[in-house]
C-alpha positions as CSV (number, residue, x, y, z in Angstrom):
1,X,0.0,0.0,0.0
2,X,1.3,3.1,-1.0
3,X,2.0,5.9,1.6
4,X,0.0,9.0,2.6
5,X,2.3,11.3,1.0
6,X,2.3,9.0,-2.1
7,X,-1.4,9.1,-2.3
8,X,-1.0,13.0,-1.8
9,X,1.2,13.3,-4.6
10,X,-1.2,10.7,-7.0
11,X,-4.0,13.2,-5.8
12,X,-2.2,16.2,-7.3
13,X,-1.5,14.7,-10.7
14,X,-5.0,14.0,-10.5
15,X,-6.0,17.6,-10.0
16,X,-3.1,19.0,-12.2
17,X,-5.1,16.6,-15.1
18,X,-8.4,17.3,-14.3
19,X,-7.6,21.4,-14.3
20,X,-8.9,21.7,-10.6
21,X,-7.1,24.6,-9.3
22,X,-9.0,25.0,-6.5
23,X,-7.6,21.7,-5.1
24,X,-4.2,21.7,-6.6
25,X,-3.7,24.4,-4.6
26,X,-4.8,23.1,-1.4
27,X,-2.5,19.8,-2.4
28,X,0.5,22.0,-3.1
29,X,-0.2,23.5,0.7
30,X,-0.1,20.0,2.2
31,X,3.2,18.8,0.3
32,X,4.3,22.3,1.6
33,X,3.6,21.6,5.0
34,X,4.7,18.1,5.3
35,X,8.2,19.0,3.4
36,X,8.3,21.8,5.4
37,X,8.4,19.3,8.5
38,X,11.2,17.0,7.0
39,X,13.5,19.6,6.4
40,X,12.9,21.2,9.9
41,X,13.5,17.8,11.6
42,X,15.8,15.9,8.8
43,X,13.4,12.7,8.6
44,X,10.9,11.0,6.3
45,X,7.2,11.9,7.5
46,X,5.5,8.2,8.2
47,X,1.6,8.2,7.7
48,X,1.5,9.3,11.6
49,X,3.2,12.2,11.3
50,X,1.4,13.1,8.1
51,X,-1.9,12.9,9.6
52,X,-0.2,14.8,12.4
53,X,0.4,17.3,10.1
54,X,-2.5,17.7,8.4
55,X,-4.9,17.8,11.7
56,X,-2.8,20.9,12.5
57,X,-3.6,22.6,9.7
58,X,-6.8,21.5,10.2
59,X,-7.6,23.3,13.0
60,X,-5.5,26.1,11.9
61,X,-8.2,26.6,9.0
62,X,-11.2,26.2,11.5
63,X,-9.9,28.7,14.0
64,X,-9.9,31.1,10.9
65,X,-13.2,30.3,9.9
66,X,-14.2,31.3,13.4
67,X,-12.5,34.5,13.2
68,X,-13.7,35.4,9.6
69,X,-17.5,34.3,10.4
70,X,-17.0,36.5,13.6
71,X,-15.5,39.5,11.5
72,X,-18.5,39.0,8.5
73,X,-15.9,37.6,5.8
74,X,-18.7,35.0,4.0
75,X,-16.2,34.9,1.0
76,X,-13.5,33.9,3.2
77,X,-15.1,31.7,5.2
78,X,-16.2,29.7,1.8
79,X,-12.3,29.5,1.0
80,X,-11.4,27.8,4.2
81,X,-14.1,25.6,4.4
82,X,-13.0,24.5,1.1
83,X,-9.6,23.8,2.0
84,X,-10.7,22.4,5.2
85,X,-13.0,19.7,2.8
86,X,-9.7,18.8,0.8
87,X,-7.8,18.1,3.8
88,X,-10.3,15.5,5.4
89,X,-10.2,13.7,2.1
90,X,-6.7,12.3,3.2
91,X,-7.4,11.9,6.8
92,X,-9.1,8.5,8.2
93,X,-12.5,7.8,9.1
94,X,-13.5,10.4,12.2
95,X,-14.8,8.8,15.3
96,X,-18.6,8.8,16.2
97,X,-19.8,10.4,18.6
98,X,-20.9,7.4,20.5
99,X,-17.1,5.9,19.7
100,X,-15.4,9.1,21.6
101,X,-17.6,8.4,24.7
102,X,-16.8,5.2,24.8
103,X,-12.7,5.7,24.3
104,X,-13.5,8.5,27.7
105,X,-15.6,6.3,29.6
106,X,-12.9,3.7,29.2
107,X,-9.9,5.7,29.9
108,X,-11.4,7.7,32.9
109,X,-12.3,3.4,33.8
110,X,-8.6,2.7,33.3
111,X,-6.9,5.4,35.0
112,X,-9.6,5.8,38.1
113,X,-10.2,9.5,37.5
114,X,-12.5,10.9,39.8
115,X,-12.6,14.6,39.3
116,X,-11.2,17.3,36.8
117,X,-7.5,17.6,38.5
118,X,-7.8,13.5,36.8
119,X,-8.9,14.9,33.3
120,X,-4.4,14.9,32.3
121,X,-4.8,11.3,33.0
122,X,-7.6,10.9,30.8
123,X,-6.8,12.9,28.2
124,X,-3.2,11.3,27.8
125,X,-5.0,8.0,27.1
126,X,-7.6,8.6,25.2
127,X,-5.1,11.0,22.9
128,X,-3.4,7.6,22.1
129,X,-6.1,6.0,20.6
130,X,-8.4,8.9,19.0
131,X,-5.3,11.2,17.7
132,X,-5.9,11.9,14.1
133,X,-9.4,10.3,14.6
134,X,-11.6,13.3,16.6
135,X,-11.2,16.6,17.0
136,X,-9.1,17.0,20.4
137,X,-10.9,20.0,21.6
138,X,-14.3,17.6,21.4
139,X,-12.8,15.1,23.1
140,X,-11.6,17.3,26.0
141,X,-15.1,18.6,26.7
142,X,-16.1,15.4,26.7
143,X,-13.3,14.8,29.4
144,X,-14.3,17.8,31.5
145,X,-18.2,17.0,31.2
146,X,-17.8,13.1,32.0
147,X,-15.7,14.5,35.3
148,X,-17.7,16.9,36.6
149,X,-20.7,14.5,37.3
């Protein structure tokens, strides 16, 4: 099976044939990023990393949509969402809702949290399993909710 990045880089010719500049340019921005990351650190991106990579720019674009929607830029807000729809196509399968209650429900299980000075704990364990899977910030009011019972 080919890797991530090769599948990135299939996915640009594919754009690059198909005249979509719209999502070649998104492409381009991932290869950016993740090249960007292996010259920083002087290694070769596994699928991990890559995923790592693109959740952070992920939430890099939603955080903008949040500031644009707050500031009234519609026609910015419909070029990040874009982007952010591009991205997902190389990420896995996102968790269910019922799936992230069940990874914090276990973990708070596992590590016998009790009360929100536990939620580190938590959080460290059900990181392991749901990273790249859910949106962290989801899964950490999840945490905090299931805590303060």
């Amino acid at each position: 099976m080919a890797s991530l990045t090769d599948q990135i880089k299939d996915q640009m010719k594919t754009a690059m044939k198909a005249g979509d500049k719209g999502r070649l340019g998104v492409i381009r921005l991932i290869l950016s990023a993740i090249k960007q990351v292996e010259v920083d650190e002087r290694i070769v991106l596994d699928d991990a990393r890559v995923i790592t990579v693109l959740n952070k720019m992920l939430k890099q674009r939603r955080e903008s949509i949040r500031q644009f929607a707050e500031a009234g830029r519609t026609d910015l807000v419909a070029v990040e969402e874009a982007e952010v729809l591009v991205i997902q196509d190389f990420l896995p399968q996102s968790l269910s809702e019922a799936e992230i209650d069940g990874l914090v429900a276990e973990a708070i299980a596992e590590s016998a949290a009790q009360t929100a000075k536990d939620m580190g704990k938590v959080m460290a364990l059900v990181k392991a399993k749901a990273q790249g899977l859910a949106d962290m910030s989801v899964v950490s009011a999840k945490i905090k909710a299931a805590l303060a019972d």
